[in-house]
Structure formats: C-alpha cells, structure tokens
C-alpha angles and dihedrals in degrees: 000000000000113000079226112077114243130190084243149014129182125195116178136247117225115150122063106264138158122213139169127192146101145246151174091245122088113228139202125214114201109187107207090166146008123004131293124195103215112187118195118193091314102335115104118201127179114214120211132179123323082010120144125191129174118207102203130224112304098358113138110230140168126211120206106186118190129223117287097027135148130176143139131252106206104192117205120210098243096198099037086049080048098055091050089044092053084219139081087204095101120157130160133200104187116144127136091191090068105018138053120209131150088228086079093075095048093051089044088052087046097052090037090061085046088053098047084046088069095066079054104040115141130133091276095063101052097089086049090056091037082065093048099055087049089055094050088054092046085062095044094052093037096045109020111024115108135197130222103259133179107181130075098260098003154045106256127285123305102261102050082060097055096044083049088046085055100053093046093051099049093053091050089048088042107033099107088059132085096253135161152200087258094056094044083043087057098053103053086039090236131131133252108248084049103053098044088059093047094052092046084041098050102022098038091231137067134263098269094041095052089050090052097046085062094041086053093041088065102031100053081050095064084035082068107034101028124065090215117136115254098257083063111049081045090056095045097052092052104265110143090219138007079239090065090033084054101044093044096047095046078059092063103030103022090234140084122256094258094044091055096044094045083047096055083042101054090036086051084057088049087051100051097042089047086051099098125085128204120222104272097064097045091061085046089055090052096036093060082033093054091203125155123219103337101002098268112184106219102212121232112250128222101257125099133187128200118203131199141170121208089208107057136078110299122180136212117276111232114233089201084121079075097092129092139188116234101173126211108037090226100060089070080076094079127085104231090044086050094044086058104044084050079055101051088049098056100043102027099033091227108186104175114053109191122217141180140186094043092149093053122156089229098064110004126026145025127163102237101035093037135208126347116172100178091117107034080052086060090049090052098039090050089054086046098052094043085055089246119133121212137238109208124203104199094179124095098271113190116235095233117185110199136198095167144343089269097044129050123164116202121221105253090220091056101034086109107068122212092253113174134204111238090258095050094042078059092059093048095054108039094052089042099056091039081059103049085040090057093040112041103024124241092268095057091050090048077077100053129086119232112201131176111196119216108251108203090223082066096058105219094173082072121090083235107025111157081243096082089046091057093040082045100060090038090062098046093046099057095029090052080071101037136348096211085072107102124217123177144157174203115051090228114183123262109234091351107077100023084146100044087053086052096051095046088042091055084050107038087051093049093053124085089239119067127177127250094229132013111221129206142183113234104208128153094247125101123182126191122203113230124176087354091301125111118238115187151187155194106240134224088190100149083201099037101137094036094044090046093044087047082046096050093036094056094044084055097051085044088056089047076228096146120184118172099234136048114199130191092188092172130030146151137123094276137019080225124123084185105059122106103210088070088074100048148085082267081061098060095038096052090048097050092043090054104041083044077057123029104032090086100054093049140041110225120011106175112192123245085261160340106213154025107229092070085085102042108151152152087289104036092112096127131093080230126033108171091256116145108234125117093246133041121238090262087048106257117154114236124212081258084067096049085048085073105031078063101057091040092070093052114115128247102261130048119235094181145333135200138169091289116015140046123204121194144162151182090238095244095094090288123122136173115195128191127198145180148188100196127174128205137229112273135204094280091068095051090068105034132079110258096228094047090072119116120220096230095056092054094118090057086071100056123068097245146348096225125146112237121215105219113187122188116200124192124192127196099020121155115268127254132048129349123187107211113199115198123204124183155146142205138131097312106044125033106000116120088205095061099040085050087062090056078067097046085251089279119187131215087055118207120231106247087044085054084054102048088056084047103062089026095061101081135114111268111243123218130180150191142154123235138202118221116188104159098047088253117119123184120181116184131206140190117203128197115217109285091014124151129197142176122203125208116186113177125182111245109224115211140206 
C-alpha cells in the first residue's frame, strides 16, 4: 500500500485460496481468468471471466478461488467514500452474474486501466491512478448505489425524508457530545416514545445504536489512519469510556479495537508482500487486457457505419413498438381525446390502444342497479371503427397522478377503487363477456388483449393468493367460448420486483391454469432486497429495458415456466408527469433507441402513453407540462410523436442494424433507414428530483452533447438514380420545446400563437438525388445530441 491514502487500492489474486472473513471496506472482485465461488451471508455466485462482483461494508463472505485463476480485488476507503458521499448509507448492487447494465462495460474499461497502470507504475503516475480511482467510484455512486425505499416506485414522501435527513444531521454535527434521545426529542418536538419507534421504524436500528454506528464510523477512521491509544479515540468520538467504545465496537465487529487495528496492520503487510507478480501472471494480465505496448486504451470515436448487403439473409421487422397506453376507458368519450387518437392512427399506425376502469361505478356498474354497458359500448366502437383493437385491463387499476417518483397526488374522485368481492367479480365478468361476444363477434375478440393487474391487496406472490381465483374465472370464462382469446397478467415491474416475479413464477408454473401472455411495466428504477428491506433507484442504465427483459426472460426459461407471449404494456424513462425531459429531443431518441431494440425480443411493448391529457390537473397551465404523452393538450406532436411516425414508415423486412441506426426494404430498390444519437442520464439525474429540472439546464442530465457521424452503406444495389429524402428533428428544427422557448415560455398562449407551434413543430425535411454506378450506395449523416432521422431512398426509374 501507499503511505498516502488513497479512495482505492488492488492487489491480485493469483493462487487458489479460500478465505472467509469480513470488513468495513466494499470490495470489488474483477475475474481475468478461471472460476471463483464468492458466498455472501447465504448466496453463493460463481464468478467467471470478465465477472465483477462488489461485497459490500460489513458483509461476511467467502471466496473460493479455483486452480489457474487470476483476478483483482479493488478495495474502496469506506470512510473516505463516505466523506465525499456525505452518508454513511452506502450500499452497492453491482453483479454482473445476476444483472445486466451498460455501466459494466464502462467500469471494466476503468479498472482495467487501474490494472495496466501497475506494469507503468512510478511517482508520476500516481495523480493519473488517483483519477482513476475517483472515476471508478463516479460510476459506482452514479450505476450501482442504492437508497433505503419504502414505496412502489420512491423513497417515502417528502417529509418523512427531510425529518430523516434532520435527525441524521443533528447526530453527525453532535456525535462527539454527550447527547440523548430526550435532546434530539426536543428538537423535532416530538416525544419520546414516538420518535424511538420512528427511528427503529425508518433507520432499522434504535436510538443508541444509530448514535454508535456514526461514533464507530469516525473512530475506527482515525483506529486505521492515527496512531492515538484507544482511551483517546473513544473519548474523541463521543464514548463516555474505552470500556463503552470497546464494548460497542466488539458488537459490531466481534473484536476488540486493538484486535482489529493489529489485524488491518498485519493484512496491509500481506498485501503488500503478496504485491508482486511473476511472469506468468503478468502475460496473462495482458493477454485478457489486450493491451499493446503500455496498455494504452484506444478510445472509441464518435463515427459509426452501418453496413448492409442487399444480397444476403434479411429478416421481418417486428411492429410490436404499435401499441399505446390511454388510461381511464371512459376518457375515449371525449372529443379531443377521440381527434388524437385518430391522429395517432393515421401518422404512427397504433394498433393496440390500452385501457383501464371499465367497470367503474360512474358508467357502468353499481351493485344494486347492475350492469349497464351503453357507454363502455361507445369507447370500444369507437376503437373498432377507428381499426384499433383494444387492450383491456379488467383489474382494478389505481388512478395515480405523479409528479416524481417520490411524490404522487391521487385524484380525490378516484381515491375508492371499484374493488369487488369474488362473487360479484363473477357476475361482472360473466355478463360482461356474454355482452362483447354478442357484440363484436368471437372473431373480432380473438384481436384484443385481455389483461388482470396484480393488485397488491390479491397477493399474487402466495401459492394461493386470491389473485389466482379471480385470474382464474376470468380464463375459464373467455376461453369456454374460444381459445384463441388471450387473456395475461399481471403488469409486474421491471427491475423493481425481480423477486416478486421469481416467487409468482415458481406458483403460476406450478398451477393447472397458465396465461397466455405475461405483462410488465419498463420503468428506470431498480430496487435490490437486502435483510429483508427494499432499497431502490432511479437507473442510467443506457439498456435498461433490453438488459431487464434479457434478466426476466432467462429466469423464466430457468423455471421451465413457458408461457407463449412476453408483453411491456407500459413503458418510459420515468413513471413522472412532471418531468421535462418527457417533452424534449431526449424523449424521441430514447424511444427510437429502445423499440429498434427491444420490438424483436417482445410481443407487445405500449408506451407510457399516448396523451397529455391523461395528467390534466390543478397546475397544467402551460402549453408544455413535462407529461409524458405523444401530443400536448392543444395537440401539438412532440418529438416523442415523430419518434414513431418514424418507425411507422419503415418497410416489412430488416436489411442492418447497428447502435444507432436501422436499414430496411421491401425488397423492390426501395429503403427506409432510421437513425439516432441518443444520450443517456448521467449521474446528475440519479440524485435530483426529476420536476425540479429546468428546461434550460436539460443538456447537464445527459452524459454529453456530442454530434454523431452515421453512415449507411449499401452494397449491391441496382445502378442508376436514387432520390434520398431526410427527415429529422432535434433542438433546431421540430421540437415544441425549443420553439416554446422562442416565446419565453410564456403561459396563457394565444391562439394564433398555438397555432403557429402547431404548425411549426414537424420534422425538416432535406433532399437530393444520387447516382450509384458501382452498386455501392453511402449515405452520411451528422447527427446533433438527442437527434432523431428517418431516411427514405427510392429508386428513380427512367425512360
């Protein structure tokens, strides 16, 4: 080790070993070669090549390496992590064996660099690794930390944090004084009994205990890095004796202070014995780096080509991205609602339109009058007219208005639910089915998407949660008449309720009746259980959606639990109608990146969703509002909307695709290309609340503002003339965001200045003819940050 501390230190591990123990320190383990066995608490891994798995503060684990290996142990500074943090609340989920993130790669790419710098290592290269160390743990902090969470998609209201934020402040300013319950008591005007059980309740430890986790956090700081006897750093941290220090400290570590400071010294001289590498190793080391001379790291560029040749194999694109969420059934009844999903129809080709409350007291049940289905007849015509076909949620779906993931406010008119008792619930949906059979025709039903939600109150994570009894009526009961008619649940949470999804797979599998489709909700949030307690955050996972549906569709094949259709029928970046991101350039590129792909591996995914309108509320006075539909209230397109126009013209079969761009034809000279240059969150998101974001200060949430060069390159196409026809948008030509601004985002809109957005906010349109003579066509692009294009090359027939 370095007499200068330093965030971080790795030593390697190159003999087989096995070792079982514990520290404050996080650690990283980084497999180059052979196999390791790692057990925490009572999970076993086993690590393979190019694995990394972090064992966070105080968690027991045993290492089992195998002969031949070689990996890296990168130890963090827990206290010093913790300083810079500003939290001693400091856990980690980072494990490529059970998660996918494409922040893996870019802390592979980080230590790797770490590990090259040891063939070069010399005094002037110690500023250079120190960065290094800092930019591991800006990935770390910014990808894999977690918070302590007790809602659904949050962390608790907003007060409860702050009075949690108080007390923990108080204790860190305080901890070197003799304070108590009482005084802390005092301060929040609380009372005593209260807030003892709050603390226990909201910090998972009591008053005293709490106190004492920050008093050992300091002293066994200055145990490690002071030579002071053991009276004095006790006396320093706020323990009235060594005796109490002691005795509180063996609690936590099961030795004394000066075992645990004679054990780190005597592990620091095995480090630094154990330092030096043969030969061997260090070509292995190359060898998985792949690094010439020095291990330099050539750095990707921002230039991209997609190739693409017109005689070999191409495959169908899936059209899976043509589904939307409405919201409530009933608001289809109004005209506006009706003139934009006509719209959306007729630009974006939506096929599946997804509804929920159709058994609502208001218009269409109540217990002692009984069914009357006059109105919910006038939503689904007008679907049918209009050749959509609907998605029904027939469970009792909460109206949930959200401003972040921290704050939700729930509209006062909905706040009872229509929850029906299971006889009821028979009625309902035996008369109800009876009525769209004789209706519509069973034909017409064999379209349409049938979907129960997992209320919470139905526990479908029991063997025999009600919610199986109620699925299970509603199955019988369509498929008496056809079994073509599909019917699917339950609207699980992507990277949210992983577990919950393994224990309902293990007892819907193991039931008689399975759905036709499983259903889940594709939202930027992740949440790991720990001790029984869920700790959760919001992602910048660049592949979120792609990484979470690879995650649930490999613990389903794992459970042999096989069910024929695989549903995201919600999905966006956040669950926030507040967020203004939803309403920019960021918007249209995230949505093309993740239907380019995502579409093939599923079979419906319906946007989180189509309108506006769905969050109307007391504050919506702007011609912009951060919610996350297609079109504003006034019915102006977002760049959201052009995202799919985009990807509806684009023709039956797929020529390439690459990371940014997407060729495909009809196979008769004609091509339609879409392209992106999308960027993702960075760490500034993570730790902000998403409606407190300016508009102006869009570009400081995303990682960087740099132009991409696309180039799509077609070989064997036919000679002669090609007209190419560009469409795109970004933040100079067909965002209303940006065009808003032009106005100083001025409120209270006239008409005519409505209008003039209105007709302002479309996609510029460029084009030129070309002349291929070699059957070889390129077409280059230059894409701004956040841009979006669509690329229509025709073949120009001549006389």
């Amino acid at each position: 080790m370095d007499d200068i501390r330093t965030l971080m230190h790795f030593y390697f591990i190159t003999k087989p070993q096995r070792t079982n123990h514990y520290h404050q320190n996080p650690e990283i383990f980084y497999l180059l070669n052979g196999s390791m066995e790692v057990k925490i608490d009572d999970k076993t891994y086993l690590m393979r090549q190019g694995d990394l798995l972090l064992v966070n503060a105080n968690k027991r684990h045993e290492m089992n390496g195998r002969e031949g290996i070689l990996a890296a142990r990168f130890e963090l500074d827990f206290h010093l992590l913790a300083e810079y943090m500003g939290s001693m609340q400091l856990l980690f989920w980072c494990n490529t064996i059970t998660d996918k993130n494409d922040a893996y790669e870019d802390l592979r790419k980080v230590l790797s660099q770490i590990l090259a710098h040891y063939f070069e290592r010399n005094e002037k290269g110690a500023l250079y690794l120190n960065a290094l160390y800092f930019q591991a743990a800006h990935i770390l902090t910014s990808n894999f930390l977690v918070n302590a969470d007790d809602m659904k998609f949050g962390y608790g209201d907003k007060q409860n944090r702050i009075r949690i934020l108080n007390i923990q402040n108080y204790l860190q300013a305080n901890y070197q004084s003799q304070i108590s319950l009482n005084d802390l008591a005092n301060r929040l005007y609380l009372s005593n009994a209260y807030l003892s059980k709050y603390i226990k309740k909201n910090l998972g430890m009591t008053f005293v205990e709490f106190l004492n986790n920050i008093r050992l956090f300091h002293a066994v700081d200055e145990l490690l890095y002071t030579n002071k006897n053991i009276t004095h750093i006790a006396l320093d941290n706020g323990f009235p004796t060594s005796a109490a220090f002691t005795k509180a400290f063996r609690e936590c570590y099961n030795e004394t202070p000066s075992e645990y400071r004679k054990k780190m010294q005597l592990k620091e001289k095995a480090d630094l014995q154990n330092e030096e590498l043969d030969e061997h190793n260090k070509k292995m080391i190359m060898d998985y780096l792949c690094f010439k001379e020095k291990g330099t790291i050539i750095q990707p560029r921002n230039e991209e080509i997609c190739k693409a040749d017109t005689k070999e194999t191409v495959r169908n694109l899936s059209k899976s991205f043509r589904a939307c969420n409405v919201g409530d059934a009933y608001t289809l009844l109004q005209f506006d609602v009706q003139n934009q999903v006509r719209l959306l129809k007729k630009e974006t080709g939506v096929e599946y339109i997804r509804i929920w409350n159709l058994f609502s007291n208001t218009y269409c049940f109540d217990e002692k009058e009984g069914l009357n289905f006059r109105k919910l007849d006038q939503v689904l015509d007008f679907l049918i007219e209009n050749d959509l076909r609907p998605y029904l949620e027939l469970g009792n779906k909460p109206t949930l208005f959200m401003y972040t993931p921290e704050r939700s406010i729930k509209d006062s008119q909905k706040q009872k639910q229509d929850n029906y008792d299971y006889d009821v619930f028979c009625k309902i949906i035996h008369t109800f089915c009876i009525h769209l059979l004789n209706r519509y025709g069973i034909e017409e039903l064999e379209k349409w998407y049938f979907e129960f939600w997992n209320d919470p109150s139905l526990h479908i994570e029991e063997e025999n949660g009600l919610y199986y009894k109620y699925f299970d009526l509603l199955y019988t009961t369509l498929k008496e008449f056809s079994e073509n008619i599909k019917i699917g649940g339950a609207g699980f949470i992507l990277g949210y309720e992983t577990k919950l999804c393994h224990d309902v797979f293990k007892c819907w599998n193991g039931r008689q009746i399975h759905p036709d489709f499983l259903a889940f909700c594709s939202y930027q949030y992740i949440a790991v259980i720990e001790n029984e307690q869920r700790f959760g955050r919001k992602s910048i996972d660049g592949d979120y959606m792609e990484n979470q549906v690879a995650i649930m569709k490999e613990m389903l094949e794992e459970m042999h639990f096989d069910v024929p259709e695989f549903h995201i029928d919600e999905w966006n970046f956040t669950v926030s109608n507040r967020n203004v991101l939803n309403d920019s350039c960021e918007q249209g590129a995230f949505i093309l990146k993740n239907s380019m792909n995502v579409a093939s591996h599923v079979n419906i995914m319906a946007y989180w969703h189509a309108l506006d309108t769905y969050s109307y509320y007391y504050d919506t006075d702007a011609i912009l509002n951060g919610d996350s539909g297609l079109i504003t209230g006034d019915g102006i397109r977002k760049p959201s909307f052009f995202a799919f126009q985009f990807l509806n013209r684009l023709l039956p079969t797929i020529l390439q695709k690459s990371e940014h761009g997407m060729l495909t034809t009809n196979g008769r000279n004609s091509y339609v290309a879409v392209c992106h240059n999308y960027k993702k969150l960075s760490s500034r998101y993570v730790f902000f609340e998403e409606d407190e974001i300016a508009i102006d200060s869009i570009n400081q949430y995303v990682e960087d503002d740099e132009p991409l060069r696309l180039t799509f390159h077609l070989d064997h196409v036919k000679n002669g003339q090609y007209q190419i026809k560009t469409y795109y948008v970004n933040r100079q030509n067909g965002s209303v965001q940006d065009l808003w601004k032009q106005l100083d985002y001025s409120k209270g809109l006239a008409k005519d200045e409505i209008e003039y957005l209105r007709n302002s906010s479309i996609p510029k349109i460029e084009m030129k003819t070309v002349e291929v003579k070699n059957r070889v066509l390129d077409i280059e692009n230059v894409l701004e940050a956040q841009e979006i294009r669509m690329i229509e090359i025709s073949y120009r027939y001549s006389s």
